[in-house]
N, C-alpha and C positions, 0 to 999 in steps of 0.2 A: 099427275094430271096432264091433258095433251096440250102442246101449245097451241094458241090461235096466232093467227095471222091478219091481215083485215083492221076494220074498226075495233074499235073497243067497245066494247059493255058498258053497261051504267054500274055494275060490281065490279067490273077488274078497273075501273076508274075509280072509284072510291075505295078500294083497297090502295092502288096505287095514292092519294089523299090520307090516307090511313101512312102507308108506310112512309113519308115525306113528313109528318107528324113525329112519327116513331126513330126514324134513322136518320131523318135528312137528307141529305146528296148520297145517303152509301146504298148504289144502286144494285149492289149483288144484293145486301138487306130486305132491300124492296124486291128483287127480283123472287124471294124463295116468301116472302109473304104474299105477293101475287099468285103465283105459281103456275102463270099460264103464260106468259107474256117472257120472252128472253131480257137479258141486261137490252142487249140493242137497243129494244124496241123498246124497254122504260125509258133511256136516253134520251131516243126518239119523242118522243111521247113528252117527256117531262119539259124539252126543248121549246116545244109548239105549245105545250100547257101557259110556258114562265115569258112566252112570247105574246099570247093573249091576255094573262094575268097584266103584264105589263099594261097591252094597250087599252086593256079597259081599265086599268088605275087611272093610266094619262086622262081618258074621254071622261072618268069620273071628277077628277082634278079642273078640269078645263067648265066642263057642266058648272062647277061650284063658284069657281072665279068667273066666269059670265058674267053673271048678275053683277057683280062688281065692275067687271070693267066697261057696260054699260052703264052704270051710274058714272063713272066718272067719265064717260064720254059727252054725258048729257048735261053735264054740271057748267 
């Protein structure tokens, strides 16, 4: 299959979810069940993925404890 370059798909991203499932960090794994996308640019990709995964856990975490730490500001 030919590689792209560019954005990603909404299939070569859920393969990519798929292979992270499957193999975990072993990005050649992912690399040949993708089959379009080089190791680089899974790196890449998985990089900016676990970097946003992150910050919306944080904004999720923070959302949750709100309400709390409003209560105990008003107490």
């Amino acid at each position: 299959m030919q590689q792209n370059d560019g954005r990603w798909t909404e299939a070569e991203h859920k393969r990519f979810i798929e292979g992270l499932k499957l193999f975990g960090k072993d990005w050649r794994l992912i690399e040949e069940h993708i089959s379009t996308r080089t190791c680089s640019q899974i790196r890449s990709h998985a990089q900016k993925y676990f970097l946003r995964f992150d910050k919306l856990k944080e904004e999720s975490m923070q959302s949750i404890q709100a309400p709390e730490e409003l209560r105990l500001a008003h107490s």
